[in-house]
C-alpha positions in Angstrom: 0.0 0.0 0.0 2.8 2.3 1.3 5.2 1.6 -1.7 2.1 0.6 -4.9 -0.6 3.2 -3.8 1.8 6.1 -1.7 -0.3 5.9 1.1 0.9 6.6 4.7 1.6 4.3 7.2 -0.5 6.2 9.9 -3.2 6.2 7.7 -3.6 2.4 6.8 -5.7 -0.2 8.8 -4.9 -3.3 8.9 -7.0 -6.8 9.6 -5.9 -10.3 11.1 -8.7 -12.7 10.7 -8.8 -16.5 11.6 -6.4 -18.5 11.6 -4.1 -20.8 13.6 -3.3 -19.7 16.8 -0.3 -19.8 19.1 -2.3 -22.2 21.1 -1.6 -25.0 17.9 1.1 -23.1 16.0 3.4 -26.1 16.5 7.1 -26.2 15.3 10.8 -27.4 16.2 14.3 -26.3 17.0 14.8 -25.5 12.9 11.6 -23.1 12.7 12.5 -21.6 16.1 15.9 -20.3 15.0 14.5 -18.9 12.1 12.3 -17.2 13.9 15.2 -15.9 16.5 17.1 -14.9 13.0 14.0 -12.6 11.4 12.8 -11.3 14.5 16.4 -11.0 17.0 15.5 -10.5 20.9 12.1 -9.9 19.8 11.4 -13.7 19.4 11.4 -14.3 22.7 7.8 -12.7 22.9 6.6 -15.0 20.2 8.2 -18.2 21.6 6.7 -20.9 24.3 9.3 -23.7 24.6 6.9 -27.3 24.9 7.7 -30.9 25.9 9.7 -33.2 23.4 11.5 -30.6 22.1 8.9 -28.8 20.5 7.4 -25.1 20.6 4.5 -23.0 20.1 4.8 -19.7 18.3 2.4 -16.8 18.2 1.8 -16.0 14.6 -0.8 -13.4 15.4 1.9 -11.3 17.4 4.9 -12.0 14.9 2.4 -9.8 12.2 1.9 -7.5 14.4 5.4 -7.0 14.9 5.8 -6.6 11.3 3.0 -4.1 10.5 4.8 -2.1 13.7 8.2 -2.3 11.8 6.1 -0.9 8.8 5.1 2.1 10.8 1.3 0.8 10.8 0.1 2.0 14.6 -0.6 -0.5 17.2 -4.4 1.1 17.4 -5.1 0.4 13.8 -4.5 -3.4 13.8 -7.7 -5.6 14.1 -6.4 -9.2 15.3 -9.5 -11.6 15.4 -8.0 -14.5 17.5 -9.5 -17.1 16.5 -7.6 -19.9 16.1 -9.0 -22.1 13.0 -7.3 -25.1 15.0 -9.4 -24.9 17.4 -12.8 -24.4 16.3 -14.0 -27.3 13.6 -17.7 -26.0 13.4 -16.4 -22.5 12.0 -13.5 -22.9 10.5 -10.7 -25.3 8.3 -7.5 -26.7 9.2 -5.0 -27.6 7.6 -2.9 -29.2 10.8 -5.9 -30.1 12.6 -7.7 -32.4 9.6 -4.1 -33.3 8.2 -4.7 -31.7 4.8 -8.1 -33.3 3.9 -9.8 -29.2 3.9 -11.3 -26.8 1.9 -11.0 -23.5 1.5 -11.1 -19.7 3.5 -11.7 -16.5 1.9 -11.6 -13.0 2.8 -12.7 -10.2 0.8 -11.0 -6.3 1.6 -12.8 -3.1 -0.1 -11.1 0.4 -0.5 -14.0 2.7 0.7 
């Protein structure tokens, strides 16, 4: 938007809808230092260290961190947080239903 349209950061609002949450985000040591290498100290935030060796990391907050780095204000970001993992009455999941899914869709208008 910033960099196609020339529009200013303080002026865009941004949306997060539905989708996994850091409840089910599920990953191991590779995905976590990758995440340490994008994000530096402020992975920690996004991080919760599991059993086995495994990790949970908060998607929702790793955007927001990047609309922040963007210049896009904390009081313009709509996070939804709802986790499609967890409900399987509203919502897909690819991890949850191991690939057998269909489809989500959202639709954005310029008003």
């Amino acid at each position: 938007m910033i960099n196609d349209y020339n529009c200013s950061a303080s002026d865009i609002l941004v949306a997060i809808g539905p989708s996994i949450g850091p409840c089910h985000f599920e990953v191991d040591e590779p995905v976590v230092r990758l995440f340490y290498e994008s994000y530096g100290q402020e992975a920690e935030g996004l991080i919760e260290e599991k059993e086995n060796d495994k990790y949970h990391i908060d998607l929702w907050q790793a955007n927001v961190l990047l609309f922040n780095q963007a210049g896009i204000k904390d009081q313009h970001i709509t996070l939804a947080r709802e986790c499609t993992y967890c409900d399987a009455e509203k919502y897909f999941s690819h991890r949850r239903d191991k690939g057998r899914t269909g489809s989500l869709a959202a639709i954005m208008q310029l008003i």
